[in-house]
matplotlib code that plots the C-alpha trace (Angstrom):
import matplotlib.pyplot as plt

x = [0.0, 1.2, 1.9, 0.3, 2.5, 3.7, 2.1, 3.9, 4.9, 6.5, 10.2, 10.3, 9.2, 6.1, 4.0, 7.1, 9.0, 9.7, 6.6, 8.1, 4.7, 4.7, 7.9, 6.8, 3.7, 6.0, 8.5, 6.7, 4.8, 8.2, 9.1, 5.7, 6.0, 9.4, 9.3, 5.9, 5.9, 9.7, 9.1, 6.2, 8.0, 11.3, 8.5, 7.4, 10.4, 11.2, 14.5, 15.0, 18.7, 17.4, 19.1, 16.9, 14.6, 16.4, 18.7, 16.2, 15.0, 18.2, 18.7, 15.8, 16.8, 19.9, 17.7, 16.2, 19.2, 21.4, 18.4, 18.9, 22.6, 22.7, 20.5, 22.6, 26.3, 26.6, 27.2, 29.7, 28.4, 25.3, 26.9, 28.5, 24.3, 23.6, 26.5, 27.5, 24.2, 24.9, 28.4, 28.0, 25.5, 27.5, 30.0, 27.7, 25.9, 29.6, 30.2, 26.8, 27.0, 30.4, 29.4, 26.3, 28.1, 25.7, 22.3, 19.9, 20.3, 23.4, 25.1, 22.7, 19.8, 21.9, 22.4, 18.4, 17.8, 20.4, 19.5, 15.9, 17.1, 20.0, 17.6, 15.5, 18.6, 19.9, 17.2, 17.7, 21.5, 21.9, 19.8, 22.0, 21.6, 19.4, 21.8, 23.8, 21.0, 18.9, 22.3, 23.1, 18.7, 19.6, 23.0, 22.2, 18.6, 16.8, 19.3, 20.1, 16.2, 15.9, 18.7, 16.9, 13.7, 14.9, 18.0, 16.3, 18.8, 18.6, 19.0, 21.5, 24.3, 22.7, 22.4, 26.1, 27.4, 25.2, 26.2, 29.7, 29.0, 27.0, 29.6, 32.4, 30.0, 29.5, 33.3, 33.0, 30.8, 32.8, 35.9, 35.2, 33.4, 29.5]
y = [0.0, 3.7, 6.0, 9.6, 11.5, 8.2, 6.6, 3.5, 6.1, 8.8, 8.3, 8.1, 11.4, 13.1, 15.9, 18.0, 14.8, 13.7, 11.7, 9.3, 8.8, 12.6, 13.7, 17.0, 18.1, 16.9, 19.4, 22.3, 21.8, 21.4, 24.8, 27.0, 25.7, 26.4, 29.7, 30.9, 29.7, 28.2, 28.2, 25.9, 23.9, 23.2, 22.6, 19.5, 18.5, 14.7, 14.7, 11.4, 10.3, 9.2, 10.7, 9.5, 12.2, 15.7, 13.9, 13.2, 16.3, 17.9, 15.4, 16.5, 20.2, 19.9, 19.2, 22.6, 24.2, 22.3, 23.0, 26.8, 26.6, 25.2, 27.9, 30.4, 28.8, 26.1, 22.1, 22.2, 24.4, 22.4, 19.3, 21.2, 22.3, 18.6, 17.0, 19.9, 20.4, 16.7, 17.4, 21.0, 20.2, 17.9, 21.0, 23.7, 21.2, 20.5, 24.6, 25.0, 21.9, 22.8, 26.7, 25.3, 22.1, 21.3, 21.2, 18.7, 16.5, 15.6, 16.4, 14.4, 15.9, 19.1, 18.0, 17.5, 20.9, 22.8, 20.2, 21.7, 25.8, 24.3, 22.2, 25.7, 27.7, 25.5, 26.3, 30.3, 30.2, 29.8, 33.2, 36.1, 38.9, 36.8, 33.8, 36.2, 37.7, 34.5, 32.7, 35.2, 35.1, 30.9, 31.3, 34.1, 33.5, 30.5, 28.0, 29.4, 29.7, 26.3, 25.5, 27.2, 25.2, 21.8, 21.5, 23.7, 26.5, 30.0, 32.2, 34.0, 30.8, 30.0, 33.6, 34.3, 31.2, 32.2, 35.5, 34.7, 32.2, 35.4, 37.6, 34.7, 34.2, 38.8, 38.2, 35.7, 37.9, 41.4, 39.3, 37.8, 40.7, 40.0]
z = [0.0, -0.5, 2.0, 1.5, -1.4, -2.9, -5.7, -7.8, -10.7, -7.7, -7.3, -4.2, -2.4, -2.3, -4.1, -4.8, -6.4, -10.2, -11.8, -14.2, -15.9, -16.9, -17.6, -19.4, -16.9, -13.7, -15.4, -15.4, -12.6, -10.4, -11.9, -11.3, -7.7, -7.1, -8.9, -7.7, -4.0, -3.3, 0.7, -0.1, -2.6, -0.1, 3.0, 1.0, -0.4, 1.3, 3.3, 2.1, 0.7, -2.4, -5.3, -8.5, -8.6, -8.3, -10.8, -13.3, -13.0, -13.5, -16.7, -18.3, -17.5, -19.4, -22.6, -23.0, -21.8, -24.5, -27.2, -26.3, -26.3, -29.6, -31.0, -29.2, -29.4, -31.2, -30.2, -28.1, -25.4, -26.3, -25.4, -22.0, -21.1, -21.4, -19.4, -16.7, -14.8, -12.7, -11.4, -11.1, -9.0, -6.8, -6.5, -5.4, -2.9, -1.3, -1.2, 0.6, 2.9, 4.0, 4.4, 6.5, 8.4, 11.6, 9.8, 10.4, 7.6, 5.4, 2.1, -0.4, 1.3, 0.9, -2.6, -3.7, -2.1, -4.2, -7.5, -8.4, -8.3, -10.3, -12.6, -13.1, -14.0, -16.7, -19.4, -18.8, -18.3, -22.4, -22.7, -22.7, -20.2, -18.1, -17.1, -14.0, -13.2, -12.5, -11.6, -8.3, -7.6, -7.7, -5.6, -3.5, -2.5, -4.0, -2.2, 0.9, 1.4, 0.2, 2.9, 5.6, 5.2, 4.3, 6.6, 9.3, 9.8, 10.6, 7.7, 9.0, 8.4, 4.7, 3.4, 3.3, 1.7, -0.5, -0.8, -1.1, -4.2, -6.1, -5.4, -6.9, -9.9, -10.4, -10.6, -13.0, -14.8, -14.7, -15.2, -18.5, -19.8, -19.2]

ax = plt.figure().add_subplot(projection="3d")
ax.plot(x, y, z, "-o")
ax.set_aspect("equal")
plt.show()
């Protein structure tokens, strides 16, 4: 029998997870709910350790992103859209679960909370313009928020990792010429 939130074609998690039965709907319905109420969306996220779903999720993200980058740059950053989203994911949970050691839950929980922002940044980071300005909103707010909820922290030791990482990516950005 299913507990509440679960149903056979739920990886594992509950109304917030990846349905596997509806890719495309489960897609956009992930991505009104995080960007329309994210404190809602984290508050339901499962603090399970099960990595399937934020990594499908962040799979399927890299297949706009690299249909955008093609039209934008060509197939190699194309290729990068598709491949990158996983590990940089991995690398940006490790930041934030080091700059917030002593929360509640551990790094792949840490992980699946930084993997949907991530996951809805990927598409929009081929547009030009709008990839640092939704890139420091991901880093600087959209995670550490996410971090606050799900690993039940204060703000106050999420916000400035977070702030940190925006300011390292601005550099980024006034280094290489916007």
């Amino acid at each position: 029998m299913a507990k509440r939130g679960y149903t056979r074609d739920t990886i594992r998690g509950g109304a917030s997870e990846w349905d596997v039965s509806r890719p495309f709907l489960s897609y956009l319905r992930l991505l009104g709910r995080l960007l329309a109420h994210p404190v809602a969306f984290f508050e339901v996220l499962p603090r399970v350790s099960d990595p399937r779903a934020p990594a499908l999720f962040l799979a399927f993200s890299g297949v706009p992103a690299a249909v955008l980058w093609l039209l934008f740059q060509g197939p190699y950053p194309a290729l990068v859209a598709l491949l990158a989203p996983l590990p940089l994911s991995l690398v940006l949970a490790a930041v934030f679960h080091l700059g917030t050691w002593g929360g509640r839950y551990g790094y792949v929980v840490t992980w699946r909370t930084a993997a949907y922002p991530l996951g809805l940044f990927s598409p929009l980071a081929a547009v030009p313009g709008v990839r640092w300005v939704v890139g420091v909103c991901v880093v600087a707010v959209l995670i550490p928020v996410g971090l606050a909820v799900v690993r039940e922290l204060p703000a106050r030791r999420t916000l400035p990792v977070g702030a940190a990482l925006a300011a390292g990516l601005l550099a980024a950005f006034f280094a290489g010429g916007g």
